[in-house]
C-alpha positions in Angstrom: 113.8 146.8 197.3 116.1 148.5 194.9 119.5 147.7 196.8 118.1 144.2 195.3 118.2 145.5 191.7 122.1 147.2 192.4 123.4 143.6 193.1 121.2 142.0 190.2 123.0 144.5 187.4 126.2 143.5 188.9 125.5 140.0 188.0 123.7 140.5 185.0 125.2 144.0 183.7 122.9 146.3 181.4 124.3 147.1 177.5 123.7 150.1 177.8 123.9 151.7 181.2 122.5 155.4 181.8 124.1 158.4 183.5 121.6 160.9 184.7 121.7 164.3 186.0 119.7 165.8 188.6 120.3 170.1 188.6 118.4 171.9 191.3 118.6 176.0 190.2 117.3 179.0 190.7 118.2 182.1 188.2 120.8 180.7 186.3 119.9 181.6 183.1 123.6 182.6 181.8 124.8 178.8 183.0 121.8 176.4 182.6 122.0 175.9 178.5 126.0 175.3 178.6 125.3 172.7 181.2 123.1 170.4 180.0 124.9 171.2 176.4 128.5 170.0 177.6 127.2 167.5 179.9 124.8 166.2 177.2 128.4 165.8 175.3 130.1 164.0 177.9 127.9 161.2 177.7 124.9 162.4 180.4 121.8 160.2 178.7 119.1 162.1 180.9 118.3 165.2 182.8 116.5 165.6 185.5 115.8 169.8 186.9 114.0 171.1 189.4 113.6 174.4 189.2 113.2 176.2 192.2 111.0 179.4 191.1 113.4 181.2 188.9 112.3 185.0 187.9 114.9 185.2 185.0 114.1 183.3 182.4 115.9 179.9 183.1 112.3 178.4 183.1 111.7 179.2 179.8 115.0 178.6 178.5 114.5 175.0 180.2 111.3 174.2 178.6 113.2 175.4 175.2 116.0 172.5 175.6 113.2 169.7 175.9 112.9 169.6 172.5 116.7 168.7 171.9 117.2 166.4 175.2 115.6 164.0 177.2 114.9 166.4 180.2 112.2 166.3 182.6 111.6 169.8 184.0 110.1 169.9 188.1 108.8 173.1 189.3 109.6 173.6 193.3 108.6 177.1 194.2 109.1 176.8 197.9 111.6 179.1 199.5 112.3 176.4 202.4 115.9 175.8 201.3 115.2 171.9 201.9 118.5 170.7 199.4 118.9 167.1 200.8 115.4 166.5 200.4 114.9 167.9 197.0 117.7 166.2 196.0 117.0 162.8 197.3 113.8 162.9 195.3 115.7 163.7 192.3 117.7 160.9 192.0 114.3 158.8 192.8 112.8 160.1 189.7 116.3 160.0 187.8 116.1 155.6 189.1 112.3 155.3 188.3 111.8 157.3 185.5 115.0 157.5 183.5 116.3 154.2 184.1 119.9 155.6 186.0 122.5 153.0 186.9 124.1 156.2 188.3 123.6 159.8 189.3 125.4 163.3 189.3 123.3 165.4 191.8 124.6 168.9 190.3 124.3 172.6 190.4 124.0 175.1 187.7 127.3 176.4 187.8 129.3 173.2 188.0 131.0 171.3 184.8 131.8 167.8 185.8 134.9 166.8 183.0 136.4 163.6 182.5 140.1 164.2 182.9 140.9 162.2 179.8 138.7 160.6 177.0 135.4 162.1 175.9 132.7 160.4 178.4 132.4 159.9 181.9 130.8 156.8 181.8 134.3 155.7 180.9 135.5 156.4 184.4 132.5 154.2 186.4 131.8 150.7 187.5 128.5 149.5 187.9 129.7 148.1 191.3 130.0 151.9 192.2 128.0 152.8 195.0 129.2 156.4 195.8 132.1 157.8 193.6 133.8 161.0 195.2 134.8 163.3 192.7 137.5 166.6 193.4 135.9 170.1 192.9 138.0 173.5 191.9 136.7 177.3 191.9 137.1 178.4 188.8 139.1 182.4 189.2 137.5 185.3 187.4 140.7 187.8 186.6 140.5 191.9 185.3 141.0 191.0 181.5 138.3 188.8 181.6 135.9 191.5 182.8 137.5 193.8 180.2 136.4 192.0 177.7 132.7 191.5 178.6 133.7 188.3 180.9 131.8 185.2 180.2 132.2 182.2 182.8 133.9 180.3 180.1 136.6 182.8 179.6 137.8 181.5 182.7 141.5 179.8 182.1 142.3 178.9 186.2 141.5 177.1 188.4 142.5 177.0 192.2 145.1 174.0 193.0 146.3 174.4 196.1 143.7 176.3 198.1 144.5 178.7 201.3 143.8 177.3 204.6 142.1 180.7 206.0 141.6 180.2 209.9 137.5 179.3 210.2 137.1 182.6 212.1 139.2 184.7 209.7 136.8 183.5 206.8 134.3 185.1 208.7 135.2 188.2 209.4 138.7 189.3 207.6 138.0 191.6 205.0 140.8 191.0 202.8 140.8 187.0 201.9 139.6 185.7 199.3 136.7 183.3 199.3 137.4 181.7 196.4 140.7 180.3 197.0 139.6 179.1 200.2 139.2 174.7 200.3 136.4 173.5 199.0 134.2 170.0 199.8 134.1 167.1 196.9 131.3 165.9 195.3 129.7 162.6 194.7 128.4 160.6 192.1 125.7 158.0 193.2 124.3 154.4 192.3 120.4 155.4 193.3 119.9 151.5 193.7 120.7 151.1 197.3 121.0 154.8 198.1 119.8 156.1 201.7 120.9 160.2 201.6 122.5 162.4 199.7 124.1 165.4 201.8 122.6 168.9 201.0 125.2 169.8 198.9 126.5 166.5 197.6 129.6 166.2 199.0 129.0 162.9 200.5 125.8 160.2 200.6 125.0 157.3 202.3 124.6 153.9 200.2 124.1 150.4 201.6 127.2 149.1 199.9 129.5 152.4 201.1 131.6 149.9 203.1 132.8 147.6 200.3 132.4 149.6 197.0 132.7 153.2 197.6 135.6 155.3 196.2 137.6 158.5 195.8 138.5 159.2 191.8 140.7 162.1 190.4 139.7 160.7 186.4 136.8 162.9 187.0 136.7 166.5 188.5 134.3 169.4 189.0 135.0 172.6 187.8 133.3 175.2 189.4 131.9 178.7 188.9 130.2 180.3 191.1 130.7 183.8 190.8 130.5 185.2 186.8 129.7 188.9 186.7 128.8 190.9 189.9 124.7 191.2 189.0 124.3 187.4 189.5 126.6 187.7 192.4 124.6 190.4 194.2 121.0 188.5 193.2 122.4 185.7 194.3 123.3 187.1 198.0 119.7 188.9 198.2 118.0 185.5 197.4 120.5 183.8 200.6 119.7 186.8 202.6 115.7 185.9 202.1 116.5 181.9 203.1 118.5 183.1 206.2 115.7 184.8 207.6 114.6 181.0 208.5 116.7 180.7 211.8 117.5 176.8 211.1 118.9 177.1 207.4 121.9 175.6 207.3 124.5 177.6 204.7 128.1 178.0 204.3 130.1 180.6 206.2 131.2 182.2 203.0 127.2 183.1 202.0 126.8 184.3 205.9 130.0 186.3 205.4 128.6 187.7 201.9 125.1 188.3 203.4 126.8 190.2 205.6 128.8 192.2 203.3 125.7 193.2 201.0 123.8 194.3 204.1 127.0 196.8 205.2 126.5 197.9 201.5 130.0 196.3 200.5 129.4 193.8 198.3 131.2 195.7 195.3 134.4 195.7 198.0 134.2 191.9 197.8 133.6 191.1 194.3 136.3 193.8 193.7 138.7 191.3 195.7 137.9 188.5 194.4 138.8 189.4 191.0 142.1 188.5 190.9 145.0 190.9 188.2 147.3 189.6 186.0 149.9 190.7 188.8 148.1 188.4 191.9 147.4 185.8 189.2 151.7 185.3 188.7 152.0 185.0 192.2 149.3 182.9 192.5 150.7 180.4 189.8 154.1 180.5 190.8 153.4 178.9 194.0 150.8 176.6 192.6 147.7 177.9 194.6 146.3 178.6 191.0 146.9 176.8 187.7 146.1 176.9 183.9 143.1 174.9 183.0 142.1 175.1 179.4 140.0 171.6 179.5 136.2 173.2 180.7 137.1 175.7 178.0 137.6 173.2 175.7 134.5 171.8 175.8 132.5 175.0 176.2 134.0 175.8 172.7 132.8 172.2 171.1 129.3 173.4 171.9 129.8 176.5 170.1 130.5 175.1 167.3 127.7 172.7 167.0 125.1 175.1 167.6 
């Protein structure tokens, strides 16, 4: 049993132990080579991505990045929105075919830096069973979009979110959903592991009790809105999954879903652009803050290529 093999490299540690990524995407074609680029940087060994019938071109551009990276490519072309599932097979493959000692189960449009130093293996212990990591929307403001924006223009991230009422996130049409709280993440020992939640915010090990954690050396900056034509195909493709009555999706995609089928969509990508005005507000009370460090790193990979 593998649980066996989590205590055995605890006595007998590895030289060289492997950090693995799983991705599971689906038309992310603007995000997909930045990831694995920066995350190849910060010390990921492996790659794991399923992808789950993409129309775009991230296949392709997938298949291109094999030849630089060790990456195994999964095609899933189901539209049954099983997460947990796919994702607990992903970290199977990442044990038994890439050797992980640990595993980051990650979407697309997440960037998992290491708060200080250059790796993230620097900030786990082979005694880690599930490592919970913070995670921060990344704000898209009107210069940005000026300019032509690009996700790694993006300079702040949200600090201090809102506490919206539940209800309110629902139906109020003048929050913001990005400065709303958002779950963790986790990173994952796949020896021993039982589940992974569908979107990785927690997981279930057979050491939790005695060697999980909560870090804040590590955190997840997220993007999930970067111009409003992969916002709008991304709320037709949840529109298509919540035609399956037991699909179980955050409010915010029900409330967006919503708003695309009102023919309002623009309204709400319109709000959550944030001006140079709402962004001084923002920061003076802390809700929002400068964060150069993902940009940092997007511009390292720039460089090299």
């Amino acid at each position: 049993m593998h649980i066996l093999t989590y205590y055995w490299r605890q006595l007998k540690p590895p030289e060289n132990p492997r950090l693995v990524m799983t991705i599971l995407c689906r038309n992310e074609v603007d995000v997909i080579e930045a990831n694995i680029r920066v995350h190849a940087l910060l010390g990921v060994d492996a790659f794991v991505v399923m992808d789950n019938g993409s129309t775009d071109g991230t296949r392709e551009k997938l298949g291109a990045l094999q030849g630089e990276f060790d990456l195994t490519i999964i095609d899933q072309p189901s539209q049954t929105y099983q997460q947990a599932k796919w994702m607990l097979q992903l970290a199977h493959v990442a044990r038994l075919e890439k050797g992980a000692h640990w595993v980051i189960s990650n979407d697309a449009d997440e960037f998992w830096i290491p708060q200080q130093g250059d790796n993230l293996k620097m900030h786990l212990r082979l005694d880690d069973s599930v490592v919970t990591v913070p995670r921060s929307n990344m704000i898209l403001t009107n210069e940005a979009l000026k300019e032509g924006y690009r996700f790694f223009h993006a300079n702040h991230r949200v600090q201090y979110p809102i506490c919206y009422e539940r209800d309110a996130q629902k139906r109020d049409p003048n929050i913001s959903m990005l400065l709303v709280p958002i779950s963790p993440k986790v990173i994952v020992n796949p020896n021993g592991l039982i589940k992974i939640s569908g979107g990785n915010h927690r997981a279930k090990h057979w050491d939790n009790w005695r060697t999980a954690r909560t870090t804040e050396a590590i955190r997840v900056y997220h993007y999930p809105i970067r111009s409003y034509e992969q916002f709008e195909a991304n709320i037709r493709h949840r529109q298509q999954l919540l035609k399956n009555t037991n699909a179980r999706m955050g409010d915010h995609y029900r409330r967006w879903v919503g708003l695309y089928e009102q023919g309002r969509l623009r309204e709400e990508f319109e709000r959550i652009v944030i001006s140079a005005a709402h962004l001084n507000v923002l920061s003076r009370y802390k809700v929002v803050v400068e964060d150069t460090l993902p940009r940092q790193w997007f511009e390292k990979i720039r460089e090299l290529q």
